[in-house]
N, C-alpha and C positions, 0 to 999 in steps of 0.2 A: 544440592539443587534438586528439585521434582522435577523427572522430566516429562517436558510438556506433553511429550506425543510418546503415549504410552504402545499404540499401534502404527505401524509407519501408514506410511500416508497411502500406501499403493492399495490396502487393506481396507480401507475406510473408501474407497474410490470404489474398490470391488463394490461394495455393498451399495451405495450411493447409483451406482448405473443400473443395477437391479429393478429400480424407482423406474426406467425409461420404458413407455410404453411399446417402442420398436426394439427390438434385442438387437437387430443389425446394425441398426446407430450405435448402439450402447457398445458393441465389436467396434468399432470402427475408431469411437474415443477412445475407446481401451488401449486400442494399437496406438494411436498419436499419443497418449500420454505416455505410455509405458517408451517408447520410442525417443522420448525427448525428457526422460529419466522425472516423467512427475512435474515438471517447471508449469506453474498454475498460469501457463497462455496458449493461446490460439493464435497463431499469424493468417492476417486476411486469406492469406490464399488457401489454407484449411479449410476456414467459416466458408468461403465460398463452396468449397469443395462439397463439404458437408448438404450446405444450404442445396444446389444443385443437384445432389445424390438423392436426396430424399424430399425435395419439394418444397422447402420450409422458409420461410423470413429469418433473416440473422437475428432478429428480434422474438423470433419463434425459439431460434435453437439457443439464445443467451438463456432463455427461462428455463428450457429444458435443463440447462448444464448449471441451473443453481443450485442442487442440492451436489452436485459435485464442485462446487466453489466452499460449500459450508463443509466439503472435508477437510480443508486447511488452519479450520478454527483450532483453537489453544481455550476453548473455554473453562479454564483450572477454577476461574473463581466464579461464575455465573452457571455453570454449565448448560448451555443454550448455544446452541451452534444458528452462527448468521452467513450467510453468504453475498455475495455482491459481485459482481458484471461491470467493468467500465470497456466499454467502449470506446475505441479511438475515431478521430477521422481518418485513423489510415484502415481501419476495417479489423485493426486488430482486435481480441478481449485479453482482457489483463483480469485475472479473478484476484478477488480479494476475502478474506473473513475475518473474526474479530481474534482477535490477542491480549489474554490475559495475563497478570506473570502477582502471583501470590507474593505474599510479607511486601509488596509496593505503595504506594498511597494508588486509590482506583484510579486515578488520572492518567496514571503511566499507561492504564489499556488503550490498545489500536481498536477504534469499530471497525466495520465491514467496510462503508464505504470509502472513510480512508484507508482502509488497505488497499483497495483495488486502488485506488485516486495516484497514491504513492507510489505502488507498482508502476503504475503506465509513466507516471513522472521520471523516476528514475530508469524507466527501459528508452525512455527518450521520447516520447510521445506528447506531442505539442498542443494537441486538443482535443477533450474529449466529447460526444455528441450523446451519451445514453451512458444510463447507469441502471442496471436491473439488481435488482435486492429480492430478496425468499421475506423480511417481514418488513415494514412501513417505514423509512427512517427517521430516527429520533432527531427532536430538536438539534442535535449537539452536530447532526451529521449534515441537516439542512444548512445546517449555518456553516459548516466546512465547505461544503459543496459550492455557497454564494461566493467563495475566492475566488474562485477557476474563472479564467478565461472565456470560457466558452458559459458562463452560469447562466445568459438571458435566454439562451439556444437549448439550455441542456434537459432532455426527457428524460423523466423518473418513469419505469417499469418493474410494475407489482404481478405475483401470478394471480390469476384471474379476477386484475382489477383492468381499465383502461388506462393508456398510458399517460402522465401528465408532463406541462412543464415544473421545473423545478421552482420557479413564485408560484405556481399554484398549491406548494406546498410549502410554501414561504413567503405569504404575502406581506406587502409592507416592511419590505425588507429592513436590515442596517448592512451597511455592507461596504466594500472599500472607497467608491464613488464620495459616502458619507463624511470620509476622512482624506477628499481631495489625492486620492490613492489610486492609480491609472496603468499599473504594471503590473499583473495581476497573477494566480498562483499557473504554473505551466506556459507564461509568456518566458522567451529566450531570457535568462540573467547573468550580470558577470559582476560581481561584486570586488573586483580587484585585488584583492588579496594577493599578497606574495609572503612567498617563504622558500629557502633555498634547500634542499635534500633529494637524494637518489634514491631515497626508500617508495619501492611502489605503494606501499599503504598510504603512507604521510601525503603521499602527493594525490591518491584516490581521496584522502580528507579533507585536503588544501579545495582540488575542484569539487568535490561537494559544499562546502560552502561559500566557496564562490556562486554555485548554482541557487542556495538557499534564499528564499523567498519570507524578507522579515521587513516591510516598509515600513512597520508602525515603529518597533524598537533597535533598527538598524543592528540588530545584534547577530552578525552570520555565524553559523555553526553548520559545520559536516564532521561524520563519521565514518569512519574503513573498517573493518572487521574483517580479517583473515581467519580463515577456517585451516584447518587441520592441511585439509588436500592444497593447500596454497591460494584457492579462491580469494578473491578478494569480491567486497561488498559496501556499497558504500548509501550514504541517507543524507538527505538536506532536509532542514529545519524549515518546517512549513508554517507559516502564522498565520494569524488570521485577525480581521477587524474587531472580532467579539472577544477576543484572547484566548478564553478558555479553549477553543475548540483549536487551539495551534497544538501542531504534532511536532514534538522532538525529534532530530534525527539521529541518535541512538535508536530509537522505536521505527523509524523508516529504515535505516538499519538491516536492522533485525526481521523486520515483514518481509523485506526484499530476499534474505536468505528462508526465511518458512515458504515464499509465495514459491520460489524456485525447485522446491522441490528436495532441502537440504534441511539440518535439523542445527541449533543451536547452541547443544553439548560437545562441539566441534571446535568452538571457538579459542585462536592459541594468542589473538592481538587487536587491541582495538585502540585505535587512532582519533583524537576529536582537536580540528584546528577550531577556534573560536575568535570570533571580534567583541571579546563582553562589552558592549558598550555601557548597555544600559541593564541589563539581566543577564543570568550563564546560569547554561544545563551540566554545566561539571559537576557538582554534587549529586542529583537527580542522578545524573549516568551512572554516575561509581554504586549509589544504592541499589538501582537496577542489573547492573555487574553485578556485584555481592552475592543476590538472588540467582543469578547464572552460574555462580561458584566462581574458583580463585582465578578474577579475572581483572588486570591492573588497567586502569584507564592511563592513557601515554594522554595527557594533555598538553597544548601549544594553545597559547595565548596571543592573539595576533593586534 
């Protein structure tokens, strides 16, 4: 396997605050992140902190802190580092950046703003209001973006552009309304799933895809991933009305252990409960494994 992060992340962050035109801000991230072992978030009551300290809009200080979100990128195969900002309504940032992973089909790469989007999904965050991104997002991410709950509300912020809504950069949409679809990506889900076992992984799988957000092909899939230190990590399968732009959750996964601050050559177990109804990322996942090294997908078919 190549590993993805040839310099740990704490490295690239040094370098990254450098960029900040007040050094005492840039001290002050340093400390919250080193503090909270590198985990790519900000809880409300930091942003505030921040924001208060130094006179700034949260909106001020997301852009500032994007070239420190694009230290989490894995760019193996583009090498172009992206970074991204979701913002919740609870005030928190959930950083995100892109995720490549070599010998895969490109599909399997995570962009920026689904990282951030999935981060804040899985930390439990129920709607987001703003998404700051370092370059313009691509088709593939505007059309990710129109899932969310919150899409008719939701502000795109660019650096030194003004801020837009997200149909103004996606006008005339298609999107789940389209396809009489009203339960949308980050509303509460409980896709019922049962399955009977004391393994805490299996059962981190089991509720991940119960959480999974699949209306078009009813196919739930989640994944657990234990790390070496006992961590566990788990990702739901995000879909989406246009298809392509649906995220595997193997790949949510796996963002949620890089966004935290942990590396992915740790990995000793990974758990995927599925309802194939109609499609299955079992194969997908084992290729992706493979590329991670000698890593056995434990599947359950529900």
């Amino acid at each position: 396997m190549e590993n993805l992060r040839q310099v740990h992340i704490s490295d690239h962050i040094v370098e990254a605050l450098k960029t900040l035109e007040n050094p005492q801000l840039a001290k002050d991230i340093w400390h919250i992140f080193r503090e909270q072992h590198f985990d790519g978030f900000l809880a409300e009551f930091a942003v505030n902190h921040l924001c208060q300290k130094y006179q700034v809009t949260s909106d001020e200080l997301a852009l500032m802190l994007l070239p420190v979100a694009a230290c989490y990128a894995n760019p193996t195969i583009s090498h172009f580092s992206v970074g991204a900002i979701a913002k919740g309504e609870s005030g928190n940032f959930y950083f995100g950046a892109n995720q490549e992973f070599c010998a895969n089909p490109i599909a399997q790469t995570i962009h920026a703003e689904q990282s951030a989007i999935s981060h804040a999904w899985m930390r439990g965050e129920k709607a987001l209001t703003d998404i700051f991104v370092n370059y313009s997002p691509c088709g593939h991410c505007r059309q990710f973006m129109n899932e969310l709950n919150s899409a008719g509300k939701l502000k795109i912020h660019l650096p030194n552009l003004p801020s837009q809504s997200l149909h103004h950069y996606l006008p005339h949409a298609f999107g789940p309304k389209d396809l009489d679809i009203h339960h949308l990506l980050l509303d509460e889900e409980n896709n019922g799933l049962e399955y009977f076992t004391k393994s805490p992984v299996t059962l981190a799988a089991l509720e991940a895809a119960n959480q999974s957000h699949a209306p078009y092909s009813k196919t739930y899939c989640g994944v657990a991933v234990q790390l070496a230190n006992q961590k566990i990590f788990k990702g739901s399968y995000a879909e989406n009305a246009a298809f392509n732009p649906s995220l595997p959750a193997l790949q949510v996964a796996l963002n949620a252990i890089l966004m935290q601050g942990y590396e992915i050559d740790n990995i000793t177990r990974v758990v995927m409960v599925e309802h194939p109804l109609t499609l299955s990322y079992k194969h997908s996942a084992k290729n992706l494994l493979s590329y991670l090294g000698d890593i056995k997908l434990e599947y359950i078919p529900l």
